[in-house]
N, CA, C and O of each residue as an XYZ file, in Angstrom:
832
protein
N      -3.908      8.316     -4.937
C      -3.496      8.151     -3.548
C      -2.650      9.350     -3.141
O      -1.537      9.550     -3.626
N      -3.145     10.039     -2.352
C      -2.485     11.360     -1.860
C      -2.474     11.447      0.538
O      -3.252     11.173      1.452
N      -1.169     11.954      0.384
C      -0.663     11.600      2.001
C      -0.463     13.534      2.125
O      -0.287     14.023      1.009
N      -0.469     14.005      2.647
C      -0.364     15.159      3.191
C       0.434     14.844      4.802
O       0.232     14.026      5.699
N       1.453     16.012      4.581
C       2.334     15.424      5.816
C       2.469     17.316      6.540
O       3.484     18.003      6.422
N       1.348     17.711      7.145
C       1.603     18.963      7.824
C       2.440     18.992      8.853
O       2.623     18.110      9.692
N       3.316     20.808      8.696
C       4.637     20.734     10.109
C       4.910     19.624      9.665
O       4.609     18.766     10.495
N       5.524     19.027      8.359
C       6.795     18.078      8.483
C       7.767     18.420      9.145
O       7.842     19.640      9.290
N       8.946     17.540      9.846
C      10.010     18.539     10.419
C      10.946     17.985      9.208
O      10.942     16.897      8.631
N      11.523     18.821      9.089
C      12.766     18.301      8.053
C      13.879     18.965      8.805
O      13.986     20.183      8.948
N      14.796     17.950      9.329
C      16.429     18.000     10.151
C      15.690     19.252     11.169
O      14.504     19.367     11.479
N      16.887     20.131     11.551
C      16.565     20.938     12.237
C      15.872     22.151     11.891
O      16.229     23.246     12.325
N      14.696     21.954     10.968
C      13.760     23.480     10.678
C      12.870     22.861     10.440
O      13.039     21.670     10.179
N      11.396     23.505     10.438
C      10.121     22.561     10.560
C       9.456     23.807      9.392
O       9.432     25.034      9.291
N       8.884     22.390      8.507
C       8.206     23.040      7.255
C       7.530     24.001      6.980
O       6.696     23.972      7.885
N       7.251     24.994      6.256
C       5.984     26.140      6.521
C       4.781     25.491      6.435
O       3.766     26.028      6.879
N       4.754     24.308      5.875
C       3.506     23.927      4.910
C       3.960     22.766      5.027
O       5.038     22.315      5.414
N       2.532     22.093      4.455
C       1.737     21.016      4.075
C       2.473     20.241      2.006
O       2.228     20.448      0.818
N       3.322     19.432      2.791
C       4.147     18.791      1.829
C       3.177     17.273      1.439
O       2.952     16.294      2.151
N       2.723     17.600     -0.071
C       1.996     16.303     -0.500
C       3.186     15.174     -0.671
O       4.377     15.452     -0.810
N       2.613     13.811     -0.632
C       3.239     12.761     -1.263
C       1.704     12.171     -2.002
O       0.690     11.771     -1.430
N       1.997     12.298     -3.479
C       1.162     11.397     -3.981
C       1.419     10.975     -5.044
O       2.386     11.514     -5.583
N       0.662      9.784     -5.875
C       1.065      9.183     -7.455
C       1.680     10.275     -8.155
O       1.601     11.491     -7.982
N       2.433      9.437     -9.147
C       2.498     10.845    -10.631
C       1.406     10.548    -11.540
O       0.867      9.474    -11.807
N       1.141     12.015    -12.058
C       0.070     11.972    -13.244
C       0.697     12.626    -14.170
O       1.847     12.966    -13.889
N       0.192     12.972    -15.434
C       0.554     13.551    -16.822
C       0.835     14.504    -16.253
O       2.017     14.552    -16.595
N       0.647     15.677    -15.383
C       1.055     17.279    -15.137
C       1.820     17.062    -14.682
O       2.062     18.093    -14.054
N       2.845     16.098    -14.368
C       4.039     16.143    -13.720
C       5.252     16.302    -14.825
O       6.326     16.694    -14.368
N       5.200     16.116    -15.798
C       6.072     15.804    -16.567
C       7.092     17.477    -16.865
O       8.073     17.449    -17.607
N       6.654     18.767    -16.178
C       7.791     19.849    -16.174
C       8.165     19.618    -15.020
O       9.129     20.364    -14.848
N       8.049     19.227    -14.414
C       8.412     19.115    -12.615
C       9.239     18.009    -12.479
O      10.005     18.094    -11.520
N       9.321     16.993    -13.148
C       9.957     16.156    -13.367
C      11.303     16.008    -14.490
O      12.233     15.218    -14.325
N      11.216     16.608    -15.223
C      12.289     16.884    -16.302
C      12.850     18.146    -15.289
O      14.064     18.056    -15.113
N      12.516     18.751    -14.924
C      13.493     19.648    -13.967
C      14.175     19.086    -12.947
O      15.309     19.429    -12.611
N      13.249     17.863    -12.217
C      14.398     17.259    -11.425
C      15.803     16.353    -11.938
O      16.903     16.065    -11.466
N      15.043     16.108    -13.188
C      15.978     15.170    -14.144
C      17.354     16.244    -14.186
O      18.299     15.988    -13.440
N      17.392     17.123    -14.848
C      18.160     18.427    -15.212
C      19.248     18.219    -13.897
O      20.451     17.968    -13.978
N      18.547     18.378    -12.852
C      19.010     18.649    -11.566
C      20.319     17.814    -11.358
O      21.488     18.128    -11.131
N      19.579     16.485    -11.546
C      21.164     14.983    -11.745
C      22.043     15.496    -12.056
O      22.990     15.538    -11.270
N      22.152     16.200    -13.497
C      23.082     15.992    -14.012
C      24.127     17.466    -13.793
O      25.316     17.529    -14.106
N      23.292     18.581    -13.168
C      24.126     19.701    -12.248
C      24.898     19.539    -10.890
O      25.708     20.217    -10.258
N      24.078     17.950    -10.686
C      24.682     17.904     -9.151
C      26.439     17.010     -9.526
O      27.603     17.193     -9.170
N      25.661     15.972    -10.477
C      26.767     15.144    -11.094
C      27.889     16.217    -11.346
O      28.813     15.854    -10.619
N      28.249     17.290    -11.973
C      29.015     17.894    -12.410
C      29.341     18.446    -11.636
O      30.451     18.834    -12.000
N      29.057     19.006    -10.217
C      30.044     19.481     -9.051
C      30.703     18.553     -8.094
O      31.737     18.741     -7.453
N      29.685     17.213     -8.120
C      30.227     16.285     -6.878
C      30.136     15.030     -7.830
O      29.067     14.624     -8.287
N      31.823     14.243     -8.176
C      31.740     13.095     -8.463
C      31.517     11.896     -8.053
O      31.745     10.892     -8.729
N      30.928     11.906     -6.606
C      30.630     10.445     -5.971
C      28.690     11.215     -5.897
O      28.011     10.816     -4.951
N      28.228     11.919     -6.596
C      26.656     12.026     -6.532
C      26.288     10.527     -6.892
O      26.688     10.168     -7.999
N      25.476      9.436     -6.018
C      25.336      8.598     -6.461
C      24.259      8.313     -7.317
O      23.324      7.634     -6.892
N      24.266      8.711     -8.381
C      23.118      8.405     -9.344
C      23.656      8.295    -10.910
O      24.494      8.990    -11.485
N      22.740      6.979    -11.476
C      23.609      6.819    -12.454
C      23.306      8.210    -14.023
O      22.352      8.985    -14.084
N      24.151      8.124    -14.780
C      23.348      8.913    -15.652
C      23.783      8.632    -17.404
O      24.805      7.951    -17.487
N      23.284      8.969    -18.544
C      23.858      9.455    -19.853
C      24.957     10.001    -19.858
O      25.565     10.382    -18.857
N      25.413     10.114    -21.322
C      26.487     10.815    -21.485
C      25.929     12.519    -21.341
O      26.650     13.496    -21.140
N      24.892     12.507    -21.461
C      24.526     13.876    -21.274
C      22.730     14.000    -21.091
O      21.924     13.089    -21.279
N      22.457     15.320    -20.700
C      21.482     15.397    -19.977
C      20.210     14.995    -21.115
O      20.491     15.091    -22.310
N      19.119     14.643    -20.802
C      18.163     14.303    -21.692
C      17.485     15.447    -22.756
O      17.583     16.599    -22.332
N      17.074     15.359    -23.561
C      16.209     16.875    -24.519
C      14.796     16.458    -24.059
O      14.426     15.285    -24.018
N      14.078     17.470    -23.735
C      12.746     17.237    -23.511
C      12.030     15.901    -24.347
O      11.224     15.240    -23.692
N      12.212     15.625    -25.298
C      12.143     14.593    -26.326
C      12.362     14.163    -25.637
O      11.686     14.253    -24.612
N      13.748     13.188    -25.732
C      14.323     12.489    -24.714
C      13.544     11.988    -23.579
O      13.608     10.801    -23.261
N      12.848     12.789    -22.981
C      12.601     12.703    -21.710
C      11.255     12.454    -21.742
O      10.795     11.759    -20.836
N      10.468     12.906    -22.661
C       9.178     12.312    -22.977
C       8.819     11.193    -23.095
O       7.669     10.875    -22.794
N       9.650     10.376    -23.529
C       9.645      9.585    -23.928
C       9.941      8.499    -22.523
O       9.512      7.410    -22.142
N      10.647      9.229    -22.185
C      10.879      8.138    -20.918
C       9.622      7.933    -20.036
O       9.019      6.895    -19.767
N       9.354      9.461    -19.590
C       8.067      9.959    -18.746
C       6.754      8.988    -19.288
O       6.006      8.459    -18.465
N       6.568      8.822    -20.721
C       5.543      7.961    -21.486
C       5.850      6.552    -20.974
O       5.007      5.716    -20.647
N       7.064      6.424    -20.953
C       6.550      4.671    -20.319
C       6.552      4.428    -19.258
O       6.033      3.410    -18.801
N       7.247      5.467    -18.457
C       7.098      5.310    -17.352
C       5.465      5.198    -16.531
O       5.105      4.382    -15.683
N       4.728      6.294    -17.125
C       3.011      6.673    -16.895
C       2.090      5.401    -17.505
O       0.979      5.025    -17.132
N       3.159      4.745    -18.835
C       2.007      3.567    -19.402
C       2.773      2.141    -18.163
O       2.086      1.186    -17.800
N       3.587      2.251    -17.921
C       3.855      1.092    -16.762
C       2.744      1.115    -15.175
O       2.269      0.228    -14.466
N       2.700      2.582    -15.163
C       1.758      2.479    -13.843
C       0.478      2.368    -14.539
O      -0.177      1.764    -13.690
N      -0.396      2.578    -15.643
C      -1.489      2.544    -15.647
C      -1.539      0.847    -15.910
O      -2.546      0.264    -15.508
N      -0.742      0.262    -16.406
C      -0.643     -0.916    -16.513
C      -0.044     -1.827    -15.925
O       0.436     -2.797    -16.511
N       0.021     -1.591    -14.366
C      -0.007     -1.997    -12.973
C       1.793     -2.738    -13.128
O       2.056     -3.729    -12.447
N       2.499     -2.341    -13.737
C       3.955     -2.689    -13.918
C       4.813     -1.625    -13.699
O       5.933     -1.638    -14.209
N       4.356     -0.507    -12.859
C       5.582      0.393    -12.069
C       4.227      1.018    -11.472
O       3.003      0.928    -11.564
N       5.491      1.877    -10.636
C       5.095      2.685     -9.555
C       5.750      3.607     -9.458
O       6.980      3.596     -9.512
N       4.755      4.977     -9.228
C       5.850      6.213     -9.031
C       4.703      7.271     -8.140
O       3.558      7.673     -8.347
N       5.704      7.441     -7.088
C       5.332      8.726     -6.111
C       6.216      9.828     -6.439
O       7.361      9.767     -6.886
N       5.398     11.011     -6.104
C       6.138     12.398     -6.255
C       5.767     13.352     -4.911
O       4.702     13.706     -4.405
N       6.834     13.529     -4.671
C       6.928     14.953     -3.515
C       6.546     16.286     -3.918
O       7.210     16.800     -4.817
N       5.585     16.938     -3.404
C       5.180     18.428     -3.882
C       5.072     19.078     -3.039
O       4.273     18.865     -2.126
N       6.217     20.525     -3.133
C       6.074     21.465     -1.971
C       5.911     22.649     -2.795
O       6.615     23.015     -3.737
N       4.885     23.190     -2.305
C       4.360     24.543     -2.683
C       3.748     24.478     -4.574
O       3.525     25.550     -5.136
N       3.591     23.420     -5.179
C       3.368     23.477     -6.461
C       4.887     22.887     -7.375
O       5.040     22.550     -8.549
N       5.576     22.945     -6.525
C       6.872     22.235     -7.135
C       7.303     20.673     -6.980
O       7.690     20.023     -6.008
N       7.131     20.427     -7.994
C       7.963     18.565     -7.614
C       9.227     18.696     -7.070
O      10.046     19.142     -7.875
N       9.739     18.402     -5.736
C      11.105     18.038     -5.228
C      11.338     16.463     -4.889
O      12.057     16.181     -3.930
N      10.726     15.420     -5.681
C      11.685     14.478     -5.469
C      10.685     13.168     -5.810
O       9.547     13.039     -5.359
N      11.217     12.435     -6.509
C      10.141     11.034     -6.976
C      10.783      9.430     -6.526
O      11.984      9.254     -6.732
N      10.218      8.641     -6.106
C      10.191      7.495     -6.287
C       9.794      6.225     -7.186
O       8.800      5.624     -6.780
N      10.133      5.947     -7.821
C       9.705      4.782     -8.602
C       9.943      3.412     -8.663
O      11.112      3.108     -8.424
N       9.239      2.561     -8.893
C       9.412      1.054     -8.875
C       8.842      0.511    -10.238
O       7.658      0.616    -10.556
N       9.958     -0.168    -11.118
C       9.585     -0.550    -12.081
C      10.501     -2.306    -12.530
O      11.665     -2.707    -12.498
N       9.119     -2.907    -12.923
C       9.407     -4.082    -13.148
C      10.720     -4.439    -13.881
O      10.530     -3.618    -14.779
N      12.114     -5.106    -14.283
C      13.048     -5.046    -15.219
C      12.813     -6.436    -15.716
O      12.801     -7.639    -15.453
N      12.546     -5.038    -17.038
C      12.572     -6.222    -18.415
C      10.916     -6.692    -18.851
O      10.034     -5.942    -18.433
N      10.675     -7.383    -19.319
C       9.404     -7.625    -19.822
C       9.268     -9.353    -20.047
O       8.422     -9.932    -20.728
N      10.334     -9.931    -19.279
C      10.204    -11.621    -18.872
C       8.921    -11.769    -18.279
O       8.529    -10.789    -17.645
N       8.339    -12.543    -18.321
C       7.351    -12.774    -17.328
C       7.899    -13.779    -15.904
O       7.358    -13.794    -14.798
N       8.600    -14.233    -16.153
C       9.746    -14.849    -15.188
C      10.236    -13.565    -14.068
O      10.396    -13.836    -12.878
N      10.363    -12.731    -14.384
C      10.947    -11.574    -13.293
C       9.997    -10.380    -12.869
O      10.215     -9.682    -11.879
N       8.515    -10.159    -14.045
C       7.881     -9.316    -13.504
C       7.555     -9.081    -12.007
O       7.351     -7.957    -11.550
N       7.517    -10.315    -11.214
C       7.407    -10.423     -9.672
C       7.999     -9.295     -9.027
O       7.526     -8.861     -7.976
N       9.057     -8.757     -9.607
C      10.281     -8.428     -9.058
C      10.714     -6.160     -9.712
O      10.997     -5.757    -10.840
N      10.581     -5.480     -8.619
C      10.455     -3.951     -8.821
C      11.642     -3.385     -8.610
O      12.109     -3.381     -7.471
N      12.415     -2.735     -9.822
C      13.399     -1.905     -9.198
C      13.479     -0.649     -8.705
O      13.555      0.284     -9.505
N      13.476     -0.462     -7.626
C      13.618      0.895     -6.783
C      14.312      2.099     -7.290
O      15.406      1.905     -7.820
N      13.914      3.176     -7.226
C      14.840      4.244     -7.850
C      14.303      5.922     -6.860
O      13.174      6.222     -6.469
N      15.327      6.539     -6.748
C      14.578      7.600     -6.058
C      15.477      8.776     -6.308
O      16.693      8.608     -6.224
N      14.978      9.956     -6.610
C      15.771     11.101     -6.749
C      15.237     12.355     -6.205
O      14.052     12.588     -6.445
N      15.981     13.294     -5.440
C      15.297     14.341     -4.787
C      15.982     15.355     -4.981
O      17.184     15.112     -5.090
N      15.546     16.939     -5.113
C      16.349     18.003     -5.780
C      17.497     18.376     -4.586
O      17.552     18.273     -3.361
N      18.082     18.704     -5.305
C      19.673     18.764     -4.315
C      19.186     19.791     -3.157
O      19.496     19.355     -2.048
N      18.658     20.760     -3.120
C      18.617     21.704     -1.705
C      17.291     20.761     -1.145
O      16.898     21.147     -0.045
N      16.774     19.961     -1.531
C      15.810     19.438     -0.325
C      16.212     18.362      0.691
O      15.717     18.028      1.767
N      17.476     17.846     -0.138
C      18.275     16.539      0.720
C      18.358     16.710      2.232
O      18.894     17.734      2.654
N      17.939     15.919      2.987
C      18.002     15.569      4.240
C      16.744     16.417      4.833
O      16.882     16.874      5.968
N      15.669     16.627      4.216
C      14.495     17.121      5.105
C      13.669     16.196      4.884
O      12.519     16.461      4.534
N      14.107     14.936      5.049
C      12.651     13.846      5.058
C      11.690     13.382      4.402
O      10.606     12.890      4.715
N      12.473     13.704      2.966
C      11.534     13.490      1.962
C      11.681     12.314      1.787
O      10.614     11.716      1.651
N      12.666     11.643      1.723
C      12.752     10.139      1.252
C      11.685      9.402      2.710
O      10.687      8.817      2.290
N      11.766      9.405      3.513
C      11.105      9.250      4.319
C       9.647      8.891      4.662
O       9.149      7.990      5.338
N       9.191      9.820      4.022
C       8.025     10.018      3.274
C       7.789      9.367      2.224
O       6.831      8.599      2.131
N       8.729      9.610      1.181
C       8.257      8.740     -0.635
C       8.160      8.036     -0.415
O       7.008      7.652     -0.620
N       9.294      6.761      0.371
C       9.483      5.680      0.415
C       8.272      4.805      0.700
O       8.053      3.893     -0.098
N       7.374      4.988      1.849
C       6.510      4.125      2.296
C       5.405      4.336      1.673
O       4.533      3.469      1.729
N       5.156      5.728      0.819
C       4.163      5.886     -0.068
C       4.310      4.997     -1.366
O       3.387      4.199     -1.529
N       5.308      4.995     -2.314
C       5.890      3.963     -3.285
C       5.651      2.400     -2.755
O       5.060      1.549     -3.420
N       6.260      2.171     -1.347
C       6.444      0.763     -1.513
C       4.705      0.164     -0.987
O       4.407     -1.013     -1.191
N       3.718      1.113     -0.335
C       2.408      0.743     -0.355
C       1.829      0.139     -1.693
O       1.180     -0.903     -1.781
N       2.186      0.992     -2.721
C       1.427      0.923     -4.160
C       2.188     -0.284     -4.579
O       1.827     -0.379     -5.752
N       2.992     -1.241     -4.372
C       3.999     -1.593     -4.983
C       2.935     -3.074     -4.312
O       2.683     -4.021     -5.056
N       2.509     -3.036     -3.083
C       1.481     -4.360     -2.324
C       0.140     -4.756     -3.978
O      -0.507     -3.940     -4.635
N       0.195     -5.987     -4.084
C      -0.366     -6.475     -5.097
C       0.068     -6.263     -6.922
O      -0.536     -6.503     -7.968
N       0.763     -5.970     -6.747
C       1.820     -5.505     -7.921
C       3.497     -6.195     -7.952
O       4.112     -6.443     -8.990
N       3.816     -6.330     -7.085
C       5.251     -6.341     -7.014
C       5.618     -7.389     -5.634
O       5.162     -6.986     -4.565
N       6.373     -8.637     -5.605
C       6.207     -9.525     -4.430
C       7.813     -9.101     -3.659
O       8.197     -9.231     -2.497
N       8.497     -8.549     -4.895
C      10.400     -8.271     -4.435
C      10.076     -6.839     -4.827
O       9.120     -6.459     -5.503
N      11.482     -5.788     -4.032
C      11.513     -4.522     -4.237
C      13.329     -4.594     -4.165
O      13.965     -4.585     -3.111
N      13.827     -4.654     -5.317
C      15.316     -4.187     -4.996
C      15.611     -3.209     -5.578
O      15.037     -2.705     -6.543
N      16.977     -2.700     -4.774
C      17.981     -1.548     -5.441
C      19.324     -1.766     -4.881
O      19.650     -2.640     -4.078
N      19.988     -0.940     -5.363
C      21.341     -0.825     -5.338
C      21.517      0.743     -4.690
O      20.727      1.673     -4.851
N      22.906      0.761     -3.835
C      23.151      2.188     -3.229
C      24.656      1.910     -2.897
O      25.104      0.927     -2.307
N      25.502      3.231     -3.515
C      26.789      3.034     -2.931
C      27.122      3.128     -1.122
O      26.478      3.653     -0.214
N      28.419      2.361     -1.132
C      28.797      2.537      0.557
C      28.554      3.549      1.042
O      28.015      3.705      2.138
N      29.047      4.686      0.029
C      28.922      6.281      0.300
C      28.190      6.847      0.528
O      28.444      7.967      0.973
N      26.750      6.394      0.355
C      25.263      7.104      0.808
C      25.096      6.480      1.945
O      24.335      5.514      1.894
N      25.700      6.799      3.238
C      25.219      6.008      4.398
C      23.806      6.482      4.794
O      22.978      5.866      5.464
N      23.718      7.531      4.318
C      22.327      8.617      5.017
C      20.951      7.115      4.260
O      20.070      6.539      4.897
N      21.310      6.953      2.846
C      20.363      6.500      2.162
C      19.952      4.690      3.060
O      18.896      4.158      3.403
N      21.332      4.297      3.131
C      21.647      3.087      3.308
C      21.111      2.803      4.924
O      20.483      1.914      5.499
N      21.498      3.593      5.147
C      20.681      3.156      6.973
C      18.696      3.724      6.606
O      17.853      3.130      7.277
N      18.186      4.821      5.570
C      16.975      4.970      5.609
C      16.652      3.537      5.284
O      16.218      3.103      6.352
N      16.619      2.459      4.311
C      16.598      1.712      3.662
C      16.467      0.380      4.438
O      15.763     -0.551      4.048
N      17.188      0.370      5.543
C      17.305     -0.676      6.323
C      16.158     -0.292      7.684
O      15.729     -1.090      8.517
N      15.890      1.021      7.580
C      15.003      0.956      8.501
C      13.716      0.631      8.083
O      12.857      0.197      8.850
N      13.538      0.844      6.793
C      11.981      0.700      6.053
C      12.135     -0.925      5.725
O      11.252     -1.360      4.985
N      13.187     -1.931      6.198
C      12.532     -3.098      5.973
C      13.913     -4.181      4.803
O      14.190     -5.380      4.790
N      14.383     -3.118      4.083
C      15.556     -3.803      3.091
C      16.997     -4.556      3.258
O      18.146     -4.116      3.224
N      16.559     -5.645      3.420
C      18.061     -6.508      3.688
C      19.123     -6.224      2.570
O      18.915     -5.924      1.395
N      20.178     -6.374      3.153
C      21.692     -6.701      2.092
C      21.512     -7.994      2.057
O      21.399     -8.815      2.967
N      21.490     -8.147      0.397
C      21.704     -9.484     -0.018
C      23.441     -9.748     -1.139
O      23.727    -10.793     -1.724
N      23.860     -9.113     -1.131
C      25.452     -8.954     -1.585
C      25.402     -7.628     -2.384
O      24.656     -6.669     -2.583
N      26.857     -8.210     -2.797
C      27.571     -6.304     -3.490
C      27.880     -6.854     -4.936
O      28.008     -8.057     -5.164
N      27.974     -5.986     -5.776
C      28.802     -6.379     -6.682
C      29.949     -5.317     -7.058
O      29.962     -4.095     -7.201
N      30.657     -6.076     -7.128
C      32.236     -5.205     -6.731
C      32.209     -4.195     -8.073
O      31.843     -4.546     -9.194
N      32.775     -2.597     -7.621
C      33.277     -1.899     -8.664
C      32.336     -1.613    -10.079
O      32.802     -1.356    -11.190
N      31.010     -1.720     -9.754
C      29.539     -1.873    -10.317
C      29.645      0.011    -10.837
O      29.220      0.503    -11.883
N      30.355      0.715     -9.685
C      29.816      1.987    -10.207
C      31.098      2.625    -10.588
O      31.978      2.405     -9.755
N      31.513      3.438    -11.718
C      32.625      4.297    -11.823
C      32.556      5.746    -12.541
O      31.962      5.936    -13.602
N      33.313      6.831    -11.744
C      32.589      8.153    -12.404
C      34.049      8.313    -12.219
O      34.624      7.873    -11.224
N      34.645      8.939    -13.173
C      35.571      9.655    -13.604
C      37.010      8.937    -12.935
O      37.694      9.578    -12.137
N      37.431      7.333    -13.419
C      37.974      6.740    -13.107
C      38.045      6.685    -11.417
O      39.114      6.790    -10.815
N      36.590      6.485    -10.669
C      36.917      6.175     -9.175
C      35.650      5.033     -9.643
O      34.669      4.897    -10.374
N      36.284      4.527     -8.877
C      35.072      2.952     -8.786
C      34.680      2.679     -6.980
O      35.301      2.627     -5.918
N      33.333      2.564     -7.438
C      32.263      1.866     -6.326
C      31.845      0.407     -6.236
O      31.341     -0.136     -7.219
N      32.046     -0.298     -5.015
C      30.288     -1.206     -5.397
C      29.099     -0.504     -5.176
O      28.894      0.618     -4.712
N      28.279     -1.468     -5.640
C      26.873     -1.442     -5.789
C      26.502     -2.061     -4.526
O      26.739     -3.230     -4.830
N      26.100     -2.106     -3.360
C      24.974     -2.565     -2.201
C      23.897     -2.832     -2.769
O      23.258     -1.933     -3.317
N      23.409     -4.290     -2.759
C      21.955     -5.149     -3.233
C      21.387     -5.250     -2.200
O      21.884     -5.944     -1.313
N      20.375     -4.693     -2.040
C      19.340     -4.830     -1.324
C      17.842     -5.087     -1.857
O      17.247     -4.502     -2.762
N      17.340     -6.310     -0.890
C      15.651     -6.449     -1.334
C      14.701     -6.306      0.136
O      14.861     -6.357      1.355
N      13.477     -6.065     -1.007
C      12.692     -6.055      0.677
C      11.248     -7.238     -0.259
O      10.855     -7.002     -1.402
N      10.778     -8.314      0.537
C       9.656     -8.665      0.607
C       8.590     -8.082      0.738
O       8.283     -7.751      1.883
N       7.375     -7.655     -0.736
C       6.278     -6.837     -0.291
C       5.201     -7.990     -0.390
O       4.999     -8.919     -1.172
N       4.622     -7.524      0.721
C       3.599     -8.799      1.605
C       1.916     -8.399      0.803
O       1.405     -7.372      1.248
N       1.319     -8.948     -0.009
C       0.047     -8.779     -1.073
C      -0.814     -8.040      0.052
O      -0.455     -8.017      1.229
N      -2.059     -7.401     -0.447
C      -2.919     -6.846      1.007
C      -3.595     -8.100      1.429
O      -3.547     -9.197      0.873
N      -4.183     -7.779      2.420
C      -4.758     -9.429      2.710
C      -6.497     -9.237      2.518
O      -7.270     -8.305      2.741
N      -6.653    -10.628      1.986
C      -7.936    -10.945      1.089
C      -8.898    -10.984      2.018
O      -9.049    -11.544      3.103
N      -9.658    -10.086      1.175
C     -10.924    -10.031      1.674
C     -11.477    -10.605      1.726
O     -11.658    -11.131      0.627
N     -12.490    -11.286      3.038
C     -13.324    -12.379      3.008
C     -14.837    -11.983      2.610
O     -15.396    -10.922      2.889
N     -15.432    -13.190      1.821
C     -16.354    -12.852      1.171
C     -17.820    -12.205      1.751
O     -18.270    -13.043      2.532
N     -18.549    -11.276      1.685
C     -19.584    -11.262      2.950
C     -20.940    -12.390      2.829
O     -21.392    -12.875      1.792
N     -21.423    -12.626      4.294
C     -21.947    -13.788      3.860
C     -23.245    -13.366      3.641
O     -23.770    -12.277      3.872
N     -23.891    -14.851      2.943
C     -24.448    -14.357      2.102
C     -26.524    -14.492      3.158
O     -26.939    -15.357      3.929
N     -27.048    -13.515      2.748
C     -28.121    -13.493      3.252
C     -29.434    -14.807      2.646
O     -29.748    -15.102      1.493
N     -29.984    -15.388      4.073
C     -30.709    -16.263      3.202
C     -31.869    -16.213      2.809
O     -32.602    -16.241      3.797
N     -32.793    -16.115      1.314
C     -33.767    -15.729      0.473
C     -34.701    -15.560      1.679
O     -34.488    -16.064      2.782
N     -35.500    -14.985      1.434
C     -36.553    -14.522      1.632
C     -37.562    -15.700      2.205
O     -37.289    -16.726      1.581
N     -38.165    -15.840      2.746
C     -39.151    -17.289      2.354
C     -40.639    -16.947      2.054
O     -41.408    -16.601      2.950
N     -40.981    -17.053      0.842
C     -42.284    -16.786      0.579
C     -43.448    -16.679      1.683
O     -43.509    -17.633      2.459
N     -44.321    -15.706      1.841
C     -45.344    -16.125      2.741
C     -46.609    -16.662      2.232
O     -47.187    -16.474      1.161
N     -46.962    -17.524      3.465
C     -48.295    -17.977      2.879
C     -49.136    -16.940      3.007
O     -50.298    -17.035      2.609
């Protein structure tokens, strides 16, 4: 599934080009460990970056490993992940992945989204978002996440694509002795609607 979004405008400058949104596949996995990298550079200049992380950045290992289940969850219809590509570069992914392996909660997708620090606020989330939560229809019936107070930019996108506040949990996030809540939000994803069967033609009738 691939969206092509030409003359995107992103804030006040309008794109050169033709910015894909589509699935991740196996060739994503340098484009993606680079955005990973990215977290943990942004984490280290700005302590309210809201994203959670390790004690330290992943080793390609590391990260393989993640990338592997992440790719065996979508082929096995238990996550979802879109990726942003401008010019041959991944700038920013979405994912939705089932928590846990209950069968009691599979219903239920956790949201996650990360975009490289100089692309913030040109509309990429914008974009991922409705591409992710499409794939997420017949897969996934709940879509939640969590976002600090502090991302208002994120927190009002979120509410426009459909995601209620359903409570907080207090002091959920803390980076370098400052504490956050967590904002719970879900959105209802509605199954596609069933196809009705075509009808059926009636035999032939022999001729005399």
């Amino acid at each position: 599934m691939r969206a092509l979004f030409p003359g995107c405008r992103y804030g006040r400058t309008r794109h050169r080009g033709p910015m894909q949104i589509r699935s991740v596949g196996w060739m994503d996995y340098d484009g993606l460990f680079a955005l990973r990298l990215n977290r943990y550079e942004e984490i280290a200049k700005d302590p309210n970056y809201g994203m959670v992380s390790n004690p330290s950045a992943p080793t390609p290992g590391e990260f393989a490993v993640w990338f592997g289940e992440l790719h065996r969850g979508v082929l096995e219809s238990k996550a979802v992940c879109s990726v942003a590509e401008d010019g041959g570069r991944i700038v920013g992914m979405c994912s939705v992945r089932a928590e846990g392996t209950h069968l009691e909660t599979l219903h239920v997708g956790i949201l996650g989204i990360e975009i490289f620090a100089g692309f913030l606020w040109r509309g990429i989330g914008s974009a991922l978002l409705p591409h992710a939560l499409e794939g997420c229809r017949g897969r996934f019936e709940e879509v939640h996440l969590a976002v600090i107070p502090e991302n208002q930019g994120a927190y009002r996108l979120y509410r426009r694509l459909g995601f209620e506040e359903y409570g907080r949990s207090p002091r959920a996030f803390q980076r370098r002795g400052t504490y956050h809540d967590f904002i719970l939000m879900r959105k209802q994803i509605l199954s596609p609607p069933a196809q009705e069967p075509s009808p059926r033609l009636a035999p032939d009738r022999a001729r005399a």
